[in-house]
Backbone bond lengths (Angstrom), bond angles and torsions (degrees), N, CA, C in turn:
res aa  C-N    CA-C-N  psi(-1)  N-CA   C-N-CA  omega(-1)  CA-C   N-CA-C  phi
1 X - - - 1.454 - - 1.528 111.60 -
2 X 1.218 111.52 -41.66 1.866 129.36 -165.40 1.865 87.93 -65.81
3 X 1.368 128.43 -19.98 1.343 127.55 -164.03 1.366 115.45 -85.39
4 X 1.135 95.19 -13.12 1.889 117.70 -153.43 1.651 84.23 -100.67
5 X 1.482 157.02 -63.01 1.300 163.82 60.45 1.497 117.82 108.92
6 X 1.305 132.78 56.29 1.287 139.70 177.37 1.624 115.80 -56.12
7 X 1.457 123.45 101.10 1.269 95.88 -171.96 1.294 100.54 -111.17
8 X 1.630 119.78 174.69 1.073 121.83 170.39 1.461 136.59 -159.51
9 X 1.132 130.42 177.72 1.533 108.28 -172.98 1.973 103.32 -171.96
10 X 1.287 99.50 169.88 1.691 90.57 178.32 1.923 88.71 -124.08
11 X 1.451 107.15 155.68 1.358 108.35 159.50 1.615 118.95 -155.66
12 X 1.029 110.53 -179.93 1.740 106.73 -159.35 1.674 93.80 -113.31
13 X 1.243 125.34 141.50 1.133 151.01 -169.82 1.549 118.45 -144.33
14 X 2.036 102.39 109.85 1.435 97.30 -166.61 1.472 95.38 -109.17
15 X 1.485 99.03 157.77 1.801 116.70 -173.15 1.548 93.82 -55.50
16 X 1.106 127.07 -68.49 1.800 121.96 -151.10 1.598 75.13 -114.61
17 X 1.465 101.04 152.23 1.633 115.41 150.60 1.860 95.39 83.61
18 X 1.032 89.28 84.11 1.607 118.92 159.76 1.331 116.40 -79.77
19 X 1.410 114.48 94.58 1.316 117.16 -159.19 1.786 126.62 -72.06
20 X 1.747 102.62 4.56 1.525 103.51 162.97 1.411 131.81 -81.36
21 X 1.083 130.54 166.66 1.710 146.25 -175.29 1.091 88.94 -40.28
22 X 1.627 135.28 147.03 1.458 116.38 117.47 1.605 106.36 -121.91
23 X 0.872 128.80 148.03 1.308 138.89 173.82 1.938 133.84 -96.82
24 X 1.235 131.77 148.51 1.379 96.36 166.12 1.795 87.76 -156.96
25 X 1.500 99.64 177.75 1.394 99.05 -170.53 1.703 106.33 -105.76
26 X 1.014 106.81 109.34 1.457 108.55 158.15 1.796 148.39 -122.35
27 X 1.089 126.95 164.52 1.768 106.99 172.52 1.916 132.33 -32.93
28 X 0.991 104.63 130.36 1.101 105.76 161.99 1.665 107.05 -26.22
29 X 1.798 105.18 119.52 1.513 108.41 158.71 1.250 105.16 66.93
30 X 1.399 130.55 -0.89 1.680 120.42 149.55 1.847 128.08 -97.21
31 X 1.459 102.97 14.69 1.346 121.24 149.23 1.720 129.48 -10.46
32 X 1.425 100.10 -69.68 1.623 119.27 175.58 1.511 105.13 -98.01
33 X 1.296 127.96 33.49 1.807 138.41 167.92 1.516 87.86 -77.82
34 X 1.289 112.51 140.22 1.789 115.39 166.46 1.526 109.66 -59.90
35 X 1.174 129.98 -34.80 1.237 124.82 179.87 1.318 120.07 -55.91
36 X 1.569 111.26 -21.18 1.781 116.98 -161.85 2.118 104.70 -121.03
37 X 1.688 86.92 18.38 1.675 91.02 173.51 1.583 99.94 -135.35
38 X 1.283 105.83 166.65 1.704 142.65 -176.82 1.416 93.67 -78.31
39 X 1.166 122.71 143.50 1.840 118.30 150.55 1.488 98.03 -106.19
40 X 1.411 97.10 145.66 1.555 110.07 174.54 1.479 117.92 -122.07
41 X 1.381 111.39 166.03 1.401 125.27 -163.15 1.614 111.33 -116.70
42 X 1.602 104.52 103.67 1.887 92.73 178.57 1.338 108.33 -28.73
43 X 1.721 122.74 127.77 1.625 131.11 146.59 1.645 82.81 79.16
44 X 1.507 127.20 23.01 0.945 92.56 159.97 1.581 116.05 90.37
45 X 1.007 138.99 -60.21 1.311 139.41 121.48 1.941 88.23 146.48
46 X 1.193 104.45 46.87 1.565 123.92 -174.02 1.346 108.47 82.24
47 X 1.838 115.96 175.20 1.232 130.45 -173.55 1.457 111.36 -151.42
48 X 1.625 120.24 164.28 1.498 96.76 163.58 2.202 88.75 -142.99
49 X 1.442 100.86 152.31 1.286 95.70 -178.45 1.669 109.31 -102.80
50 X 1.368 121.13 133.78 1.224 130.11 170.76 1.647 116.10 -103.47
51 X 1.764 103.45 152.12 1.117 110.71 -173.59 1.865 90.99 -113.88
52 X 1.807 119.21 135.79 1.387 94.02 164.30 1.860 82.87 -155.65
53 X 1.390 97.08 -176.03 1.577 116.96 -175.18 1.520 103.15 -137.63
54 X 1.453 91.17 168.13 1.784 99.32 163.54 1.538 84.82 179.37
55 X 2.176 99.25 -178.47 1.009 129.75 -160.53 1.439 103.45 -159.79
56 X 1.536 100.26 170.08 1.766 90.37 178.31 0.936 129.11 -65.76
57 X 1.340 115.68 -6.21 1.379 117.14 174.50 1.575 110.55 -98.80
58 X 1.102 122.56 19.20 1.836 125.08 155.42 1.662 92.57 110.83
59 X 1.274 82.61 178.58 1.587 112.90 -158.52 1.709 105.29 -55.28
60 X 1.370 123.87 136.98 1.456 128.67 135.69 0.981 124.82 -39.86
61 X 1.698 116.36 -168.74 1.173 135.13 163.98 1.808 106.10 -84.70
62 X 1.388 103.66 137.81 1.667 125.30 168.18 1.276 114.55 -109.00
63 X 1.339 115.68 112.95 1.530 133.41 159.45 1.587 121.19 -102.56
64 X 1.284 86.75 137.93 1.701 109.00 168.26 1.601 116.20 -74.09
65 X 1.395 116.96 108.83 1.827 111.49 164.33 1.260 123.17 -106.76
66 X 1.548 81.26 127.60 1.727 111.19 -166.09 1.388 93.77 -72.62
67 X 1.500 121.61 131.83 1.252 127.03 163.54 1.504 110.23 58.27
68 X 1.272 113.03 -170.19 2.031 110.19 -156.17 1.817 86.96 -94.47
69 X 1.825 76.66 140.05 1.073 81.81 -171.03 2.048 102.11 -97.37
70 X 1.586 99.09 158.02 1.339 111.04 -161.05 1.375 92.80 -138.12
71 X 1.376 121.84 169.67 1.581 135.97 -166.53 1.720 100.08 -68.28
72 X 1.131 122.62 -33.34 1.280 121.20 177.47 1.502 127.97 -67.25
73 X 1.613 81.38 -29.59 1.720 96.39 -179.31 1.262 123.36 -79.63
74 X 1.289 100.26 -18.64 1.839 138.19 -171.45 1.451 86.47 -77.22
75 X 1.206 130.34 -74.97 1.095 134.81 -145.91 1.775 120.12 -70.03
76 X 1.479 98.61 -30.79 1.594 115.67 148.67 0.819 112.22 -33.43
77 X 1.477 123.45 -91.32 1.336 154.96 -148.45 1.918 94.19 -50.30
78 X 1.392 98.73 -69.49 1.500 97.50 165.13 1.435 136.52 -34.86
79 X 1.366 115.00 -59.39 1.106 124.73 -176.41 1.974 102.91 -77.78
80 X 1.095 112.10 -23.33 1.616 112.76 173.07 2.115 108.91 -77.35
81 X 0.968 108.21 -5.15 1.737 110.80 -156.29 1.936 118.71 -145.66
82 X 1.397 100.25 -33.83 1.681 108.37 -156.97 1.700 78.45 -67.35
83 X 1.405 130.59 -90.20 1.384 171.66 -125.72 1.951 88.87 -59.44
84 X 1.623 100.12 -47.43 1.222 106.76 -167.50 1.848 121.31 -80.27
85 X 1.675 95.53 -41.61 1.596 111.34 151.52 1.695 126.10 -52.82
86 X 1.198 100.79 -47.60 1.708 110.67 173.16 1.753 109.89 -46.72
87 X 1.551 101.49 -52.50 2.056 114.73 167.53 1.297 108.00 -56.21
88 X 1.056 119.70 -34.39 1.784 106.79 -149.80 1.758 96.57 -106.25
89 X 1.473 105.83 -6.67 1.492 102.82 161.72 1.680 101.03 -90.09
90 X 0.907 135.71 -56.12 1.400 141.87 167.71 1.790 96.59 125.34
91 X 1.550 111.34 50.66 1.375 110.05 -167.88 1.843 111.67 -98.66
92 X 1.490 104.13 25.23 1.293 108.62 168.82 1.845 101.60 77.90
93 X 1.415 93.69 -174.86 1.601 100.14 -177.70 1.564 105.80 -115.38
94 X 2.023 105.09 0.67 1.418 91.17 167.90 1.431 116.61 -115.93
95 X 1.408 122.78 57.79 1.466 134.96 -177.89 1.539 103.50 -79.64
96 X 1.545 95.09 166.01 1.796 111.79 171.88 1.127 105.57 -117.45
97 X 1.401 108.71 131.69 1.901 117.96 171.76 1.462 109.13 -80.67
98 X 0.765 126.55 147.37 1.886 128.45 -173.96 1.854 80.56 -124.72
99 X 1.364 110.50 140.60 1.186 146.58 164.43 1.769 123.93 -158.51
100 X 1.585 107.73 126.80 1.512 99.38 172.82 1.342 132.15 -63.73
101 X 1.071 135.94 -161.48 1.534 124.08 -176.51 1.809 90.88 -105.03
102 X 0.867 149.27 19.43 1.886 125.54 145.67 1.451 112.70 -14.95
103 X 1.307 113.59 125.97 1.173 124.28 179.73 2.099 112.64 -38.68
104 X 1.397 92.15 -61.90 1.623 119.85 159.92 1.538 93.50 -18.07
105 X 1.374 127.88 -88.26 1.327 148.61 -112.81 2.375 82.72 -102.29
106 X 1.099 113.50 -26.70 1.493 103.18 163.98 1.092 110.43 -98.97
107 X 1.189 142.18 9.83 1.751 114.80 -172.65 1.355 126.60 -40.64
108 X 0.745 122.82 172.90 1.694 121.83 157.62 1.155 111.47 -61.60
109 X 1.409 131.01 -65.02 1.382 143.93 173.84 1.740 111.40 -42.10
110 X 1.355 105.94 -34.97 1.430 117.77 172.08 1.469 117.08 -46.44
111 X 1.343 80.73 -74.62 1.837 107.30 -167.44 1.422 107.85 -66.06
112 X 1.785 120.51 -18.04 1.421 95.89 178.60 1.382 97.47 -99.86
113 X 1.465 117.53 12.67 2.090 116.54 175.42 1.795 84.77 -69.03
114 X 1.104 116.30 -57.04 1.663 116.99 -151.05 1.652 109.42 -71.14
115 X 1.721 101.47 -17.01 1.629 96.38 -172.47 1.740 102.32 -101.03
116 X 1.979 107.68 -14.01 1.409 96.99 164.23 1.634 111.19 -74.10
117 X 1.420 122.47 13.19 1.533 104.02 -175.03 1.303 112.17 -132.06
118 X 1.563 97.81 0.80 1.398 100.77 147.76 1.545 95.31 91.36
119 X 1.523 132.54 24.34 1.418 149.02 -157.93 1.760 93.53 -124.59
120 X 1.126 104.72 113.15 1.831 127.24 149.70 1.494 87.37 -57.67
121 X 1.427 75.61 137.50 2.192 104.63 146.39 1.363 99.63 -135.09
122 X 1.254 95.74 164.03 1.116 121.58 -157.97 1.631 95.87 -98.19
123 X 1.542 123.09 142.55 1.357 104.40 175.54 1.331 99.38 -103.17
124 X 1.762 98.09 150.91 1.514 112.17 -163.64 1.709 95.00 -129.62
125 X 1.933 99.52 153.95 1.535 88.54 179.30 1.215 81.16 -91.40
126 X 1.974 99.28 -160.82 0.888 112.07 -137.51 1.868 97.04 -109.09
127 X 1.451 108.41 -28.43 1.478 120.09 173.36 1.193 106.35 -107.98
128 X 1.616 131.43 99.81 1.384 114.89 175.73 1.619 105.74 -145.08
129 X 1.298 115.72 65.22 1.422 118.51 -179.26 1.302 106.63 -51.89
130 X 1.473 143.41 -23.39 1.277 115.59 -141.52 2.316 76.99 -135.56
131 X 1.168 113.74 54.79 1.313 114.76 -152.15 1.086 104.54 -121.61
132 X 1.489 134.41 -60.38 1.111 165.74 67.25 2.145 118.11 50.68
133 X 1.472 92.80 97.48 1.571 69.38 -175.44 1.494 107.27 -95.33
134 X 1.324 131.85 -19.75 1.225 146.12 166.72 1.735 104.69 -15.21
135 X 1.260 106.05 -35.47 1.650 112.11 -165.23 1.448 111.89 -82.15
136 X 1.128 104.45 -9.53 1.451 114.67 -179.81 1.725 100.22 -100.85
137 X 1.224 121.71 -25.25 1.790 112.96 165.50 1.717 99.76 -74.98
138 X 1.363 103.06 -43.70 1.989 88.38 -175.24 1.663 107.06 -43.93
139 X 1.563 109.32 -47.77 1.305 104.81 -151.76 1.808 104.46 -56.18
140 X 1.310 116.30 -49.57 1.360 150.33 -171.02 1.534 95.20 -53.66
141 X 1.386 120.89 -52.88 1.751 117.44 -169.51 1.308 89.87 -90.43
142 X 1.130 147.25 -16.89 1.853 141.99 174.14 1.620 101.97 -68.08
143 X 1.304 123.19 -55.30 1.396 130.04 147.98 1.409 125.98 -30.96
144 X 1.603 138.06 -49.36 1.000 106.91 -168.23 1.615 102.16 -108.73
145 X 1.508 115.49 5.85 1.294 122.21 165.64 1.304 112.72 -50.43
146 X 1.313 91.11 -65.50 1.833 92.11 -177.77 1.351 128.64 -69.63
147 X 1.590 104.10 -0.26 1.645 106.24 -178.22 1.588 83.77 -78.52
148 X 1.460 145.96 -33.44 1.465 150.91 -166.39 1.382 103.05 -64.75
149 X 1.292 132.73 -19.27 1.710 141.66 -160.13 1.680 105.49 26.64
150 X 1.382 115.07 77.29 1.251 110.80 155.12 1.398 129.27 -71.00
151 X 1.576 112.29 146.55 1.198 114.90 -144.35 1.648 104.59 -114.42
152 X 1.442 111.19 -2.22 1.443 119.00 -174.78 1.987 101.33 -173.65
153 X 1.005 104.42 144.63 1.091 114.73 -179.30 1.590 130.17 -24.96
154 X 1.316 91.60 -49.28 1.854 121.61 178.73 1.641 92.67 -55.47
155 X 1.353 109.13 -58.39 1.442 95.29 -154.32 1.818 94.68 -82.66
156 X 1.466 131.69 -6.78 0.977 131.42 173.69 1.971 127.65 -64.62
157 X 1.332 96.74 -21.07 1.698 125.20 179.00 1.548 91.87 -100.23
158 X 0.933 129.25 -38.21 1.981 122.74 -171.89 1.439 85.36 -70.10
159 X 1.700 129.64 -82.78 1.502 117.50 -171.23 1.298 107.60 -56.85
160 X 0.990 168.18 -27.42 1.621 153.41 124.86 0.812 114.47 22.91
161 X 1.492 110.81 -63.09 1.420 118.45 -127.02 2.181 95.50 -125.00
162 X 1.224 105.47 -13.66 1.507 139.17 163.26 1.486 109.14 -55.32
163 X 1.571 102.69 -67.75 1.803 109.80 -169.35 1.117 93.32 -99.47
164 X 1.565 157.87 10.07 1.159 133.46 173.64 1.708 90.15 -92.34
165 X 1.660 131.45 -19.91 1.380 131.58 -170.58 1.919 93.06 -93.99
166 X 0.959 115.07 -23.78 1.571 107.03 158.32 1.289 132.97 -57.18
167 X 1.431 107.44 -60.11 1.775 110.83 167.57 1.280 128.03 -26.37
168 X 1.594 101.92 87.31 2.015 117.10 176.45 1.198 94.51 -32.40
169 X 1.339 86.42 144.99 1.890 107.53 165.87 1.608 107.10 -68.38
170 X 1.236 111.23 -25.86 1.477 121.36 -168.54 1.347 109.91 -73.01
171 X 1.654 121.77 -26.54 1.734 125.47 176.20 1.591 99.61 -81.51
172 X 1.423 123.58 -28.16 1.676 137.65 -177.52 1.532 109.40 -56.36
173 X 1.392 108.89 -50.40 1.271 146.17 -145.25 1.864 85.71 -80.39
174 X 1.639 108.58 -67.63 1.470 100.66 -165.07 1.663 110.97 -95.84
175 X 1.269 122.13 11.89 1.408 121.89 157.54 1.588 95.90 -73.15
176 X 1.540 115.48 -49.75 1.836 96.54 -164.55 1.815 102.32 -72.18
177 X 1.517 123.20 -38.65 1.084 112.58 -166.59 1.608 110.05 -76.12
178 X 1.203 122.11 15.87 1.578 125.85 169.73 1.242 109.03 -113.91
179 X 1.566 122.57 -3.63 1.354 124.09 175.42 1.541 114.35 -53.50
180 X 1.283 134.93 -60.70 1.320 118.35 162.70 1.616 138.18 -32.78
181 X 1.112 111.30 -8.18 1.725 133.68 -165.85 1.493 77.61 -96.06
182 X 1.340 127.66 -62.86 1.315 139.00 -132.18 1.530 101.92 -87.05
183 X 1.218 111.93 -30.71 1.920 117.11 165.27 1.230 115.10 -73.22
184 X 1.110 119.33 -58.01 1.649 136.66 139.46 1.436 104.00 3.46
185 X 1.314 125.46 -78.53 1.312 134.18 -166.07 1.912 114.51 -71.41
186 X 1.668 109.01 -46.22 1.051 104.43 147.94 1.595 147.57 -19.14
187 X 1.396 80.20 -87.76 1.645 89.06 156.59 1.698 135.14 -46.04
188 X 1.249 92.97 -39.43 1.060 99.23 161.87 1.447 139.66 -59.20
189 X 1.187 91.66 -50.54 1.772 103.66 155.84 1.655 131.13 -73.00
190 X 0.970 90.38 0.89 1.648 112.47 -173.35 1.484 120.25 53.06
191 X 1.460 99.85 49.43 1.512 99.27 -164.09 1.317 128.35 138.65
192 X 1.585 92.22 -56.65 1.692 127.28 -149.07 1.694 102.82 -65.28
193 X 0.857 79.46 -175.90 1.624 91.07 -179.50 1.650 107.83 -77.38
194 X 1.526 113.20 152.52 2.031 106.96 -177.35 1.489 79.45 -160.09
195 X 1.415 101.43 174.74 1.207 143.41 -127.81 1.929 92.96 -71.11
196 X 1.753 96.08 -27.28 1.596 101.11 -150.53 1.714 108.54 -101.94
C-alpha cells in the first residue's frame, strides 16, 4: 500500500546558515577561536520555499513558491506538478496523495480540487512530526545544498532543484519500505518523539 503513496510537503531553505548541529573537536577553551565557529548571515542572508513530492520509486517534481503561499497557490502548484509526478513515477491512476493538515492544504476549495480529479488523500493526523518521511529527504538535500555553497538565491533553487533530482530511488525506496517500523515506533511512543 505504502508503494502506491505520493507524499509531500513544502519547506523553507535559507542561502547561508544551515540550520543543523555541526560539531568539531578541539582544545580545551578554544571553542569560541574563529577557526572552530560558523559565520552567519543576518536573516540568514535570504531563503526561498519549495514545494516537492516523491514515492518509492524516487523523487517528483520540485517547485519554487513565489511569495506566501495560499490555497490558490497550492492549488497551482498541484494542478501544474501532482498529475505529472504521479506519471513519471509510474504510480498508476490509483495512487494516494499524502498532504498535512495546513489550513491551505484542506480548504474546501482544496479538497473538492482533489475529489474533482478523482485523487484519494490520505487522512493525516493532525500532530505528526515524526510521520512524514519526506522530512528526512529535506534534511539530506539541506545538507548537500550547502555542501554546493550557493552564492545567491538563483543559484540556491538551481542546487535545489539539482539534489532533490539526485536522490536514488534506492534511499526513496527504503524510507517507504521502513515506514511500517516507523508507525510502529510512533505508537509506541504514543505520539512522542522516535528515532525517525
Amino acid at each position: 500500500m505504502w508503494k502506491k503513496v505520493l507524499w509531500s510537503d513544502e519547506t523553507k531553505i535559507e542561502l547561508f546558515g544551515n540550520n543543523a548541529k555541526r560539531y568539531v573537536w578541539c582544545k580545551s577553551n578554544t571553542a569560541h577561536h574563529p577557526e572552530h565557529t560558523i559565520p552567519t548571515v543576518k536573516h540568514g542572508g535570504g531563503s526561498i520555499m519549495v514545494w516537492a513530492c516523491f514515492s518509492s520509486a524516487g523523487t517528483g517534481k520540485m517547485v519554487k513558491v513565489d511569495g506566501k503561499m495560499d490555497g490558490a497557490k497550492y492549488r497551482t502548484i498541484l494542478e501544474e506538478n501532482l498529475m505529472e509526478s504521479a506519471k513519471d513515477l509510474r504510480l498508476g491512476w490509483r495512487f494516494v496523495f499524502q498532504q498535512d493538515n495546513d489550513p491551505k492544504h484542506k480548504a474546501n476549495s482544496t479538497m473538492e480540487w482533489f475529489k474533482n480529479k478523482h485523487i484519494q488523500v490520505l487522512e493525516w493526523p493532525s500532530q505528526s512530526p515524526d510521520l512524514n518521511p519526506i522530512e528526512n529527504l529535506w534534511k539530506e538535500l539541506k545538507t548537500a545544498v550547502h555542501k554546493c555553497s550557493p552564492s545567491n538565491l538563483t543559484e540556491l533553487e538551481r542546487f535545489c532543484k539539482e539534489e532533490w533530482e539526485k536522490m536514488s530511488v534506492s534511499r526513496c525506496a527504503k524510507l517507504i519500505e521502513t515506514y511500517p517500523k516507523r508507525l510502529t515506533a510512533v505508537i509506541a511512543a504514543k505520539g512522542g518523539a522516535t528515532k525517525y
